[in-house]
C-alpha positions in Angstrom: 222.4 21.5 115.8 222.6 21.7 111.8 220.1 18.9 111.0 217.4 20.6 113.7 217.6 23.7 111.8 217.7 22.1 108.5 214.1 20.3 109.3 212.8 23.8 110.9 213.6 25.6 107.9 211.6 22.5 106.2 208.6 22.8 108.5 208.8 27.1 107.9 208.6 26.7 104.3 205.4 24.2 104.0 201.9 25.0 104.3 200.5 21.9 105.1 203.0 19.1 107.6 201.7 15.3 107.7 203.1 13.4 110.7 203.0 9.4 110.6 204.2 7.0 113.2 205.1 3.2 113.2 202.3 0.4 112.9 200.9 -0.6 116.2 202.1 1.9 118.1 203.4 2.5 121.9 203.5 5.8 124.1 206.7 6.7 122.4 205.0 7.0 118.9 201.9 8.7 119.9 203.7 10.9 122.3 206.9 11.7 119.7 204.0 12.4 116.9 201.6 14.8 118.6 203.8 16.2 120.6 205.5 18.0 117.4 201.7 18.1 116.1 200.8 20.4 119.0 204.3 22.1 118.9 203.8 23.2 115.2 200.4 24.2 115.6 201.3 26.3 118.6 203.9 27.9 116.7 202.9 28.0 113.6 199.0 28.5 113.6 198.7 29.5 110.1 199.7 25.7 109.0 197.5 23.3 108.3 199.1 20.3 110.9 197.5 16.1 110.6 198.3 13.3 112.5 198.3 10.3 110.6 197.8 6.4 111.3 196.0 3.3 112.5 194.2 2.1 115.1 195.7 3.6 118.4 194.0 0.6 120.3 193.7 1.7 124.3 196.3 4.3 124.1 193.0 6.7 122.7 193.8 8.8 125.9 196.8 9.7 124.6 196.5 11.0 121.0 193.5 9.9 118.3 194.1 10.4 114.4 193.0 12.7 111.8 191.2 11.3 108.6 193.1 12.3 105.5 192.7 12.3 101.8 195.3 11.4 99.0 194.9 14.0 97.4 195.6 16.4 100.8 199.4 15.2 100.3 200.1 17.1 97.6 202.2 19.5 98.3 202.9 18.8 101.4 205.6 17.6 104.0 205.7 14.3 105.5 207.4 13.7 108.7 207.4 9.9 110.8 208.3 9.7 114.0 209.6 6.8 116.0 209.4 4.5 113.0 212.9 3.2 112.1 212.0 1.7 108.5 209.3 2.4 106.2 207.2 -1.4 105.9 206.5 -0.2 109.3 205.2 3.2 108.7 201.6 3.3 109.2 199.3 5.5 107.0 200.5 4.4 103.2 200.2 7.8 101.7 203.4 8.9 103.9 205.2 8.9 99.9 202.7 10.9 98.1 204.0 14.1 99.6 206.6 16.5 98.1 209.3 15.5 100.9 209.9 13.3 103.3 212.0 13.3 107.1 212.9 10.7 109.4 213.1 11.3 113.0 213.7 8.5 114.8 216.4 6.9 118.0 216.2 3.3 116.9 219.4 1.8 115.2 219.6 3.5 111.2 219.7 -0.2 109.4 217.4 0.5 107.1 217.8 4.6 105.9 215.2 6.3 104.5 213.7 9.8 103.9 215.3 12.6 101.7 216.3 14.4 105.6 217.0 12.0 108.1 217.6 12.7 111.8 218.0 9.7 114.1 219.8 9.4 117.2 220.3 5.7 118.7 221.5 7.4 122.2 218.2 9.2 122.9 216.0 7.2 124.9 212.9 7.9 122.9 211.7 9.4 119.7 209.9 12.1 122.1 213.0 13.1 124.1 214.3 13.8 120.9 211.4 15.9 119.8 212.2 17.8 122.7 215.6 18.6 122.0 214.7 19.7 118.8 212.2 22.3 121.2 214.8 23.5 123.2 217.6 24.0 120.2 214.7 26.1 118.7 212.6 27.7 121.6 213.2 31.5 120.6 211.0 30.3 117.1 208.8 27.1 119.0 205.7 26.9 121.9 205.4 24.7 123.8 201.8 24.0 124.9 201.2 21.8 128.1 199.6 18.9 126.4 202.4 18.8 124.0 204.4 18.2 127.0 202.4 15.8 128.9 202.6 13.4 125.2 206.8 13.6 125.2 206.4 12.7 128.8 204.5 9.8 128.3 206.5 8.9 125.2 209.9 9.0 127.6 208.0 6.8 130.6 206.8 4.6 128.2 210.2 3.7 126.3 212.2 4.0 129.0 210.1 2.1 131.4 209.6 5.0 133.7 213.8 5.2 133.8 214.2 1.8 134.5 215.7 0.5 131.0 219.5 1.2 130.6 218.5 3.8 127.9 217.8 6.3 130.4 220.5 8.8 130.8 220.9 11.8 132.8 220.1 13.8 129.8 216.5 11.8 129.7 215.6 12.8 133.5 216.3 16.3 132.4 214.2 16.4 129.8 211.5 15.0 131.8 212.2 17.6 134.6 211.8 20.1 131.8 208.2 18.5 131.0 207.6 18.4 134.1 207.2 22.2 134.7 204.5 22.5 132.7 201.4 21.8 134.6 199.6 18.4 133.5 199.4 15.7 136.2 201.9 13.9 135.6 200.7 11.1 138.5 197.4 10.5 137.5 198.9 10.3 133.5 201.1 7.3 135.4 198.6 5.9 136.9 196.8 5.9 133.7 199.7 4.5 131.9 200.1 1.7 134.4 196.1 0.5 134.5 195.4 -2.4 132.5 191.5 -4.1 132.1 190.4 -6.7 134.2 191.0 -9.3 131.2 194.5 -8.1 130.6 195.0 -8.9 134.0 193.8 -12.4 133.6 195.7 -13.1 130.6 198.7 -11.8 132.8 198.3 -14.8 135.2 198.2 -17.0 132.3 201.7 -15.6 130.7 203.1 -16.0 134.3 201.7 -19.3 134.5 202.5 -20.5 131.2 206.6 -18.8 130.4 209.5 -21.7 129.2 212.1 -21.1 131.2 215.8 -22.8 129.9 218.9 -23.2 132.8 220.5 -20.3 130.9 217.6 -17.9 131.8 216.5 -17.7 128.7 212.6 -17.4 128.2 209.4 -17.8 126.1 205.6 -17.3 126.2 203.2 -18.5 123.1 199.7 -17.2 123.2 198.0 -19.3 120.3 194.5 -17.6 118.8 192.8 -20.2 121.3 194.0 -18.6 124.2 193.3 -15.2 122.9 190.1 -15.8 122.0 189.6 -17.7 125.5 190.5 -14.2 127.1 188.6 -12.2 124.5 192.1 -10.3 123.4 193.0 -8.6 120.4 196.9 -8.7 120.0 196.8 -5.2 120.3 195.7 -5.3 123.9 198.8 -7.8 124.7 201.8 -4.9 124.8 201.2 -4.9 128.7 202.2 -8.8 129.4 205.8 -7.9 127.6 207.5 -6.8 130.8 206.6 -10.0 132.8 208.6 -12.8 132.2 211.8 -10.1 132.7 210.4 -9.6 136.4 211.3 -13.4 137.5 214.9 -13.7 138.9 217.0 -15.2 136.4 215.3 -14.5 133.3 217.8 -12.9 130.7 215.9 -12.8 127.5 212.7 -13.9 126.3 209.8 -14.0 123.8 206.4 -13.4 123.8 205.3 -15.0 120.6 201.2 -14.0 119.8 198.9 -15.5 116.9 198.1 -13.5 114.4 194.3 -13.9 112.6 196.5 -14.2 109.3 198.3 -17.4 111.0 201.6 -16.0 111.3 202.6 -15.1 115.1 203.8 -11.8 116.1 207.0 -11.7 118.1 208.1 -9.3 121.1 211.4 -9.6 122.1 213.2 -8.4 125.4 216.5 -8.9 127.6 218.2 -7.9 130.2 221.8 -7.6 128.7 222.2 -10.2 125.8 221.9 -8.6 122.2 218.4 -9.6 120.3 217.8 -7.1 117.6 220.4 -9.5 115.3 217.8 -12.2 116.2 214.6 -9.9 115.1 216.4 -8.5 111.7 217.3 -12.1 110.7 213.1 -12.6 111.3 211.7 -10.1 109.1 212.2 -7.1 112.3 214.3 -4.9 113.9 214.4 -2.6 116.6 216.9 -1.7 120.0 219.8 -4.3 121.3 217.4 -5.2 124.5 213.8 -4.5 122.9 212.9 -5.7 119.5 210.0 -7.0 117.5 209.9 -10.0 115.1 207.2 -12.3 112.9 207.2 -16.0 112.4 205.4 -17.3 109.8 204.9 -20.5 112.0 205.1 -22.3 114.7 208.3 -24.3 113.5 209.5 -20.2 113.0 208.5 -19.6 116.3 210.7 -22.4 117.4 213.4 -21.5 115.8 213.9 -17.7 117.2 213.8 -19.3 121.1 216.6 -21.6 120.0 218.2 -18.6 118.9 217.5 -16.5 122.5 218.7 -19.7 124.3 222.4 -19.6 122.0 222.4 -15.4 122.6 221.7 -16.1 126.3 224.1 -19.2 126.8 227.0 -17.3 125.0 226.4 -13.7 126.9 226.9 -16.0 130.4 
């Protein structure tokens, strides 16, 4: 593939790579970024290889971050990974390198980078990191924790293969990853645990979703009941899938106070389109799986009127 090689020839001819990933980030980010971290250290141990970012909240296990200077950038290039526009890149120095690529399987509305590779079919940022492996393996290692990161990367956005962006090109890739020997159960297992107060707050978002006759759905945690549970919003990615496990449900949002006063909006569905909802509310993301803000509670109202009129006119 020409653009592969074109970013391998990039990678061959710098000394020192910087990879960033999106704000707040999920398996797929963590697993996309270090897993071409490890690749390109493997390969290429001569170069000197950073991850940066944030916080990585309880996702730690997975992949923790490198501390970085300004003045480290220069001269450098600066790859993100999984991060489909750049208010969402995290790690602000991401421009003070010498050149910047995008690699990246969300929906290109908002280009950036002087190379950009981004493929909306690929179920995650990380099977594409892997493809760009394979297209390259006569020059590339691949080391077994690189592998067990883009298979947590492709469970994690894909649901393990239970979101309709699993194809049968994903479950190859992931029997690919799967030959390398990391447990790929207890990683799972790992994956799946959440902490005995995520589990509480669980029973309150089952307890508390707004269901319309359409199927269309809502949650609000307020800073009240976030403090009651003693949960950072970082801590609340695991309640996302709930509301969709209730027979009937379509679409929904999971709409979480921020300590600025704004409220941070996750977005999901079954089949009706809700990424046109999020980009009209300062977001983005995937048809079925976006993200969103609203600067207040009248906002907040707003986007489920909005789910409710997607839902009612996919029926």
């Amino acid at each position: 593939m020409e653009i592969t090689q074109n970013i391998l020839d990039k990678i061959k001819e710098y000394d020192k790579i910087m990879i960033h990933r999106h704000q707040s980030p999920d398996p797929d980010a963590l697993g996309s970024q270090g897993g071409l971290a490890l690749i390109l250290k493997e390969s290429f141990p001569e170069k000197e290889i950073y991850v940066i970012g944030g916080p990585v909240g309880g996702l730690d296990f997975l992949l923790t971050m490198d501390e970085v200077e300004d003045d480290m950038y220069q001269g450098a290039l600066v790859i993100t990974t999984d991060t489909a526009n750049e208010p969402r890149i995290s790690g602000k120095q991401y421009d003070l390198g010498d050149l910047l690529i995008k690699i990246d399987h969300h929906p290109d509305d908002e280009p950036y980078g002087d190379i950009s590779w981004v493929n909306p079919k690929a179920s995650s940022t990380s099977e594409m990191i892997y493809d760009f492996f394979e297209a390259h393996k006569d020059e590339l290692v691949m080391p077994t924790e690189a592998a067990k990161l883009l298979y947590a990367g492709i469970i994690g956005d894909t649901g393990r293969f239970m979101y309709p962006a699993t194809t049968s090109h994903t479950l190859w890739v992931a029997s690919q990853l799967m030959t390398y020997p990391f447990d790929a159960a207890s990683l799972n297992r790992t994956m799946d645990e959440v902490s005995e107060k995520i589990a509480r707050l669980a029973g309150y978002v089952a307890e508390n979703i707004e269901v319309d006759e359409n199927g269309a759905a809502m949650v609000l945690l307020p800073q009240e009941v976030l403090d009651k549970f003693e949960i950072e919003d970082s801590e609340t990615p695991p309640t996302i899938p709930i509301p969709g496990k209730i027979k009937g449900i379509k679409a929904w949002g999971i709409f979480v106070a921020q300590p600025e006063g704004f409220y941070r909006v996750r977005l999901r569905s079954k089949g009706p389109v809700i990424n046109t909802i999020a980009k009209r509310h300062h977001g983005g993301g995937h048809p079925l799986a976006s993200g969103a803000n609203a600067k207040d509670l009248a906002e907040v109202k707003e986007i489920y009127q909005e789910i409710q009129q997607a839902v009612k006119e996919d029926n």
